[in-house]
Backbone as CSV, one residue per row, in Angstrom:
resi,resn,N_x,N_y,N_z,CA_x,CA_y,CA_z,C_x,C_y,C_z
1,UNK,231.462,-0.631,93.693,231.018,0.719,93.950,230.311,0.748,95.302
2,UNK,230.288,1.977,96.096,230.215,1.755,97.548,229.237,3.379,97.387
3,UNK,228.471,3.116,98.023,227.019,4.169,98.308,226.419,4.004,99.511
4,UNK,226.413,5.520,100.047,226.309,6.248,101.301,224.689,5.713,101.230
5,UNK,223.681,5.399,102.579,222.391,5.099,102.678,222.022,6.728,103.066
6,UNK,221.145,7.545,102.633,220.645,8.503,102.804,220.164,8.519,104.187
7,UNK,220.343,9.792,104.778,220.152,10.055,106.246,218.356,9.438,106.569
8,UNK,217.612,10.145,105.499,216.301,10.183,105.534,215.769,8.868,105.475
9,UNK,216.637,7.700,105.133,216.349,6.448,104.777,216.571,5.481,106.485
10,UNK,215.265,4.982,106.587,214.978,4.379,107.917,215.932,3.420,108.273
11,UNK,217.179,3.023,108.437,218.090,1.897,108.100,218.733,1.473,110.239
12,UNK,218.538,0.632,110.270,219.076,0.123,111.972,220.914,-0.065,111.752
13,UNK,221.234,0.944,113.009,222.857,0.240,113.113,223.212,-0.862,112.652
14,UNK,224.353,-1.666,112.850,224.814,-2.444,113.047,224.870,-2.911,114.445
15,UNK,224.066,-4.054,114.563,224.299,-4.636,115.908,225.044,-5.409,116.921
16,UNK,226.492,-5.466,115.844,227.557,-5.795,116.490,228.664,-4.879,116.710
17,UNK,228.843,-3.274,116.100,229.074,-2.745,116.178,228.821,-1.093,116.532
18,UNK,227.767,-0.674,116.204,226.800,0.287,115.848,226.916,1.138,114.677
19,UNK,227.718,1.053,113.955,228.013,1.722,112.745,226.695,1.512,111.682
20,UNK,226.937,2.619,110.746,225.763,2.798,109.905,226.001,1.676,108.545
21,UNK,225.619,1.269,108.299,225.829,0.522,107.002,225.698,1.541,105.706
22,UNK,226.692,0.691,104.722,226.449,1.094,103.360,225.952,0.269,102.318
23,UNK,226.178,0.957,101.004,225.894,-0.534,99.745,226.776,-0.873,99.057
24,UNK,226.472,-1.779,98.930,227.829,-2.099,97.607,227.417,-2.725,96.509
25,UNK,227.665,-2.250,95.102,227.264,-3.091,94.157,228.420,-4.259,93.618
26,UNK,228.149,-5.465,93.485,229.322,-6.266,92.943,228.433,-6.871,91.636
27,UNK,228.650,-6.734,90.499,227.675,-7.192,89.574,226.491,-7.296,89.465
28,UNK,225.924,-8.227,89.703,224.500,-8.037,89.868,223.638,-8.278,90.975
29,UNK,224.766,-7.939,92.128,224.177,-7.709,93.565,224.178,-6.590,93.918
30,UNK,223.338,-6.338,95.020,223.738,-5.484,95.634,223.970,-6.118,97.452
31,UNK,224.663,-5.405,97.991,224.696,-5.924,99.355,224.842,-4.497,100.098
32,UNK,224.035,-4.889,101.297,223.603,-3.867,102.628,224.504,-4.024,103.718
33,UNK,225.593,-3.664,103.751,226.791,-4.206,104.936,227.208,-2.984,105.420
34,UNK,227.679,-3.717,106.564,229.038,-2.575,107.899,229.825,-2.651,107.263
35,UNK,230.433,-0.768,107.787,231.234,-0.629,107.068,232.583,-0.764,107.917
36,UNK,232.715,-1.611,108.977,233.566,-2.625,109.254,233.542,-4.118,109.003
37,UNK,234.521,-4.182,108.675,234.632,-5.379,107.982,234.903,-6.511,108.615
38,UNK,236.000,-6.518,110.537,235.541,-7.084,111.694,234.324,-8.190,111.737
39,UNK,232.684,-7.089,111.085,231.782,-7.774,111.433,231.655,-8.627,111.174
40,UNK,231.797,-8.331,109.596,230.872,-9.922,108.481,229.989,-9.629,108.981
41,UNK,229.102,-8.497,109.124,227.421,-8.517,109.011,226.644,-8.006,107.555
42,UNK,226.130,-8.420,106.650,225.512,-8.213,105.126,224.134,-9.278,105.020
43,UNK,223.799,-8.550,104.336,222.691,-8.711,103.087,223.186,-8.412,101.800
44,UNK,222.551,-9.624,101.426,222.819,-9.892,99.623,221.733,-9.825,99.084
45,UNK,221.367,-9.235,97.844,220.062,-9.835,97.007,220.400,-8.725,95.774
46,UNK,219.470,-9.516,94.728,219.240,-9.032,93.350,218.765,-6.993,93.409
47,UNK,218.335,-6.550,94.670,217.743,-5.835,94.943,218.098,-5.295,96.119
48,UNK,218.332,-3.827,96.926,218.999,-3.636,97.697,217.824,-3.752,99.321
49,UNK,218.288,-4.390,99.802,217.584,-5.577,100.720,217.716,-4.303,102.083
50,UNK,216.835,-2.790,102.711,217.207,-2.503,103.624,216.252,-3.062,104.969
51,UNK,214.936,-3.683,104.648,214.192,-4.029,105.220,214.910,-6.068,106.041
52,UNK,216.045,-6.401,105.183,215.728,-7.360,105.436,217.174,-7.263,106.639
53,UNK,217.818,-6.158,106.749,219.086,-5.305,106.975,218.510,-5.414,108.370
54,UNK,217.087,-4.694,108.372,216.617,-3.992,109.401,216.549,-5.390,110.340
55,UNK,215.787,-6.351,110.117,214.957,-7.282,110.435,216.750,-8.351,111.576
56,UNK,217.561,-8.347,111.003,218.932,-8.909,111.591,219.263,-7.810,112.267
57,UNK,219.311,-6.820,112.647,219.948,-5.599,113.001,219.263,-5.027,114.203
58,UNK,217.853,-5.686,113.769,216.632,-5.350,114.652,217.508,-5.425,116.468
59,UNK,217.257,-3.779,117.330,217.626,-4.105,118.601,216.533,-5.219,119.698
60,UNK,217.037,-6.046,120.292,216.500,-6.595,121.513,216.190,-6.030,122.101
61,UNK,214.546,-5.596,122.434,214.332,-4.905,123.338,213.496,-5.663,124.939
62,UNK,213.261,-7.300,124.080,213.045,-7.937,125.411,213.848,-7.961,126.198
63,UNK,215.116,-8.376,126.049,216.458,-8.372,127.044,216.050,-7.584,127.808
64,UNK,215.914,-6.361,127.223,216.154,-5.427,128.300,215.153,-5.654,129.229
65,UNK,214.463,-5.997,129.010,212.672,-5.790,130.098,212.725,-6.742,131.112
66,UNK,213.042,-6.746,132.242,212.577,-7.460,133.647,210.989,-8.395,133.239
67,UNK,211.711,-9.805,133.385,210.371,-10.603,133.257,209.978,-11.290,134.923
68,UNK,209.085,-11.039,135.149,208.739,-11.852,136.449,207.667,-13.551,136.002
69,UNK,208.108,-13.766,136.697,208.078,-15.531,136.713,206.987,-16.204,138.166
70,UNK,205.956,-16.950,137.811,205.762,-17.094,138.989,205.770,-18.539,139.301
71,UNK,205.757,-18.932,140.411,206.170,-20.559,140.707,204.812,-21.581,140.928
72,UNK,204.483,-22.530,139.512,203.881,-22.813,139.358,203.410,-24.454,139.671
73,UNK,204.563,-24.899,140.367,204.291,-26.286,141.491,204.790,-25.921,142.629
């Protein structure tokens, strides 16, 4: 069974794709995955895991930031 994450529900893209993730129940999991399948990006657990979704999904925002360096010998 496959369930839409509510708009209102704080959930991060997919960071290999940007797509929104869904859930899926398979017995007595649940899993937090893209809904491309390409990715293989998921969370598994007894419990529907969006925090732990978030935490892998999480964007890089150091990359982006210009680090300056200074020369220290």
């Amino acid at each position: 069974m496959i369930l839409e994450i509510q708009p209102n529900i704080h959930c991060e893209n997919c960071s290999k794709c940007g797509r929104r993730p869904h859930v899926e129940q398979q017995k007595k999991f649940w899993i937090v995955t893209c809904p491309n399948k390409d990715c293989k990006n998921f969370v598994k657990g007894e419990l529907v895991n969006i925090e732990g979704w978030n935490k892998i999904n999480k964007p890089n925002t150091s990359l982006n930031q210009k680090q300056d360096f200074k020369k220290t010998a």
